[in-house]
N, C-alpha and C positions, 0 to 999 in steps of 0.2 A: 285452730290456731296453735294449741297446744301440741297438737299431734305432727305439724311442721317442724316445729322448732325442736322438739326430741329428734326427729328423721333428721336434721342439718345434724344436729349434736354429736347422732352416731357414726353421721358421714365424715364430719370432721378428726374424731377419737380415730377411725381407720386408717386415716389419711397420714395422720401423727404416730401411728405404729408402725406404718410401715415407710415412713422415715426415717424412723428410731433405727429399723431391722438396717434399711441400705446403709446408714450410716455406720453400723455397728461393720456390715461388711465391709465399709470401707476402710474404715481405720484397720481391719485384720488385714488387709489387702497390703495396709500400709504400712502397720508394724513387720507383716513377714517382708516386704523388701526391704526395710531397714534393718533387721535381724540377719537378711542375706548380707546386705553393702557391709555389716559389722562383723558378722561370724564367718561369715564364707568364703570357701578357699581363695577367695583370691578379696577378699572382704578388707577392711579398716586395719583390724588387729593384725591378719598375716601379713599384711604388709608392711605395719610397721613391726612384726617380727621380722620380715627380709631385711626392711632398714637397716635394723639396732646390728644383723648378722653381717650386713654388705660394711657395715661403718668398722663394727670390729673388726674384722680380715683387713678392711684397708689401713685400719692402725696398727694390726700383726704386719701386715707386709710393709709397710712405711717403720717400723721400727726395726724389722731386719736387714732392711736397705740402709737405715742408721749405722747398724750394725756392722753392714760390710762395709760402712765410707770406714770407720773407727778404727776397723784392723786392718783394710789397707792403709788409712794414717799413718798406725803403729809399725806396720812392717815398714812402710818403707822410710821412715823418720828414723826407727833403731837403727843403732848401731851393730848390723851385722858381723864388724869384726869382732865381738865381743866375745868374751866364755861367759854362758849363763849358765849357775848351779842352783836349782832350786832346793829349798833346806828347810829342815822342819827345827824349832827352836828347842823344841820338846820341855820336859819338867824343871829342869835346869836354868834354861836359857841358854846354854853354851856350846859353839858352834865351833867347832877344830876344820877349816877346810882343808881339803885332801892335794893340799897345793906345794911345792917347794918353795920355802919362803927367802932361800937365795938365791931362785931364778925367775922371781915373782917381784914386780912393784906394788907392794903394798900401798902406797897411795893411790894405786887405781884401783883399788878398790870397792864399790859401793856394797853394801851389805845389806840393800832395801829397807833399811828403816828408818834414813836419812842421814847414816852414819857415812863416812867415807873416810877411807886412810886405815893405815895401821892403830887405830886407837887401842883394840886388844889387846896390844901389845908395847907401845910406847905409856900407857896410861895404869896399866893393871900391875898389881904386887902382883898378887899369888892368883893361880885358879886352881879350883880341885873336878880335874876333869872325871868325867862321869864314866867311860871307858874303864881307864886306868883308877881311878879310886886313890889318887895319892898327889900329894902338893909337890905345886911344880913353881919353881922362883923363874920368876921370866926375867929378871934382869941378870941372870949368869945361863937364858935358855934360848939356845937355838932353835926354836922349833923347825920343824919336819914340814908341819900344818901352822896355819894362820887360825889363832882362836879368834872369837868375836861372843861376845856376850847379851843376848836380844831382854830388853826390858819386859815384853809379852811373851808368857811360856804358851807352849804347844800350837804356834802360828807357822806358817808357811813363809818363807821370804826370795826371792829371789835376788841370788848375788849375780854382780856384774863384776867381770876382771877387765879390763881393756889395758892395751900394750902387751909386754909381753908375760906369757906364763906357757914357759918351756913342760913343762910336767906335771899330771896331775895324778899321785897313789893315794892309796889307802891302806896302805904298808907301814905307814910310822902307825907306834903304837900308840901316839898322841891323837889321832886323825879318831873323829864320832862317826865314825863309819855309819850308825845307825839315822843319820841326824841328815843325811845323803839319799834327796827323793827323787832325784831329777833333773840329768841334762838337757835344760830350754833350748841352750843352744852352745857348738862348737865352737863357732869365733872361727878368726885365723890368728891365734895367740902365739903360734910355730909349736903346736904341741908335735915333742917326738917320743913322747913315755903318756902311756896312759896305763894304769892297773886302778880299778874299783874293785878287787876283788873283794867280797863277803860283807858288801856293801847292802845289808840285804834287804831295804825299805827301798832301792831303785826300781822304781816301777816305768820309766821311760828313761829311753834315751831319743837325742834329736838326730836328722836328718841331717850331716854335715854340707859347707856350701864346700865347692872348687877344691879349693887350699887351704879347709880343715886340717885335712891328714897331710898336707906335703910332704913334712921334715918326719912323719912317722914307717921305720922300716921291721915293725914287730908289733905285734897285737897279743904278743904272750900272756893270760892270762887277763887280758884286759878288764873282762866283767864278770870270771868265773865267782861262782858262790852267790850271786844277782840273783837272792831265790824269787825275789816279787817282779821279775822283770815276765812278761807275759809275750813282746814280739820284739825283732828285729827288724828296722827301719830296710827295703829293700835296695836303698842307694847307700849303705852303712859304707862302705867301700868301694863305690862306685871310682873313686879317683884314689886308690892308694894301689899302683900300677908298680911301686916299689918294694910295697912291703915282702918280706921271705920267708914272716913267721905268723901262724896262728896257732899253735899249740896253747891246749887249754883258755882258749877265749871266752868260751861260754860255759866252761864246765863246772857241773852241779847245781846248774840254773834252773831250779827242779820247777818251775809256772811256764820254761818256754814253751810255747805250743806248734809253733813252726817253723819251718827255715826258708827264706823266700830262695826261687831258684836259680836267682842269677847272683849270688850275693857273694862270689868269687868270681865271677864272670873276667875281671878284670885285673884279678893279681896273677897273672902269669908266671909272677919272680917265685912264688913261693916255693919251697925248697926242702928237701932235709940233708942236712950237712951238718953232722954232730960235730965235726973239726973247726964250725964254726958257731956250733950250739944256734943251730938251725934247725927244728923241730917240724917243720913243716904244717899236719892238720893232727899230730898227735893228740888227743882226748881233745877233742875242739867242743865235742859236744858231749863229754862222756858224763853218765847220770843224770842228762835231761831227760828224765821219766815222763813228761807230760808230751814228748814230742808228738807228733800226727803228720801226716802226708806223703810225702817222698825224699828219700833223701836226695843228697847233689852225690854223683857219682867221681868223687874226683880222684878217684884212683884212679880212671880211666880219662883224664884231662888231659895226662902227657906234660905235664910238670916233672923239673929233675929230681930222680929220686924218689919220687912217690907214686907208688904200685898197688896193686892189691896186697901185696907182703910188706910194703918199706912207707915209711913217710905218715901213715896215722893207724898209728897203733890204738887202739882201742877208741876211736872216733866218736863214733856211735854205741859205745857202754855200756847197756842196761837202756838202752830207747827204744825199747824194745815195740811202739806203737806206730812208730813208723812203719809204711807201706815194703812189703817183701823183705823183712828184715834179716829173714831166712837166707835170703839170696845177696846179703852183702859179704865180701870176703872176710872169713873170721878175724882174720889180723885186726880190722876195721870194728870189728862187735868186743873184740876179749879184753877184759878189764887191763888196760896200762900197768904196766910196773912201779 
């Protein structure tokens, strides 16, 4: 009796072990496919790393699309006639624009900081410009330039001119040449004078529309001394089919890097006729040391007057990095008089 019941006992303990055993294999069975559906490559977690990756992209690419409704808005809601000068405020706050302020309306003015109008000038005694270092009584002063005085130093602003602004220098000795970062935009304001010469924080200029340039028949000196200026827009002149002068345009523009190759393509007129102090490409580019590529051959264009001997005397002046520099006609390389 005794000896049955121990024989069931031990049959039963076997029976319960190897239970225990399949059991235990199966849970392994079951944890590794759980292990795979969570860790493995195409598993719980990578997936929802694709997620989190597919949602971002579709938030970068939806907020670039944002992006370009925003600036086609702006383009085409601005006022393209407009002159945009962008300006830095600097340590002072005082801004001299490079404008003639008796062939300028001052009440069109905006000055980007919510100011609009002549206030610089109807509102202000004295200013001590930073230029010149000396007081200037503005109520017995014509100025040259339109001051403006920005409440935040060393901020960026962008001025808008709208109507007209026949001429833009940087010739009066009143004008903060330094204070002058950037043509946003040309407008059709009837500019027929432009000089930025040694203007030398301009690190762009814009891309003129149509009837930028109409009324302009000289580019003399326009942006020489522009040391920060780095390229030339390749439609700079696409439409000024009148003008007769570039002498010294860009010269001593020591950051220009290239010259695009059609970037006369289209002034035909241009000339030298010292009877009419028409200078033609005289130092156009002379001591732009930084130049690279090829120059424009336009001695060989067949414009009146300008030859390999006649019409741009020392052109290319020490540019020396330009392509076959060897092989331009001296006239074209020797330093101007």
């Amino acid at each position: 009796m005794n000896k049955e019941i121990l024989r069931k006992a031990k049959e039963e303990k076997g029976i319960t072990l190897i239970a225990l055993v399949i059991t235990i294999i199966v849970l392994l069975i079951l944890a590794g496919i759980t292990l795979s559906m969570v860790l493995g490559p195409n598993g719980i977690i990578e997936r929802a790393k694709q997620a989190k990756e597919q949602t971002q992209a579709a938030a970068l690419n939806e907020q670039l699309m944002l992006n370009e409704v925003d600036n086609y808005l702006e383009e085409q809601l601005s006022d393209k006639s407009a002159l945009k000068i962008v300006v830095n405020s600097g340590e002072d706050g005082l801004v001299v624009l490079p404008v003639n302020a008796d062939e300028t309306d001052a009440t069109n003015i905006n000055w980007g900081d919510g100011t609009i109008g002549d206030q610089g000038i109807s509102k202000a005694k004295e200013l001590k410009l930073a230029s010149t270092n000396k007081e200037i009584n503005l109520a017995a002063y014509n100025p040259g330039g339109i001051p403006h005085t920005y409440a935040e130093k060393n901020k960026e602003y962008t001025v808008t001119i709208t109507g007209t602004c026949s001429k833009i220098g940087s010739y009066y000795d009143q004008v903060t040449k330094d204070k002058i970062i950037e043509i946003a935009q040309w407008g059709e304001t009837g500019l027929d004078y432009i000089e930025l010469g040694n203007c030398i924080n301009l690190r762009k200029i814009a891309s003129p529309s149509k009837n930028s340039f109409a009324n302009m028949r000289s580019f003399d000196g326009a942006f020489a001394g522009c040391t920060s200026l780095t390229s030339i827009p390749a439609d700079l002149f696409a439409n000024c089919s009148e003008v007769l002068d570039f002498s010294t345009a860009f010269a001593d523009c020591s950051s220009l890097r290239s010259i695009p190759s059609d970037l006369f393509a289209n002034c035909l007129k241009v000339e030298y006729d010292e009877n009419n102090y028409n200078y033609g490409f005289t130092a156009t580019f002379a001591n732009c040391t930084s130049l690279t590529g090829d120059p424009i051959r336009l001695w060989a264009e067949g414009r009146a007057g300008i030859t390999e001997t006649t019409g741009g005397e020392g052109c290319y002046a020490n540019c020396t990095g330009l392509n076959g520099y060897a092989q331009i006609p001296e006239h074209w390389t020797q330093n101007p008089r």
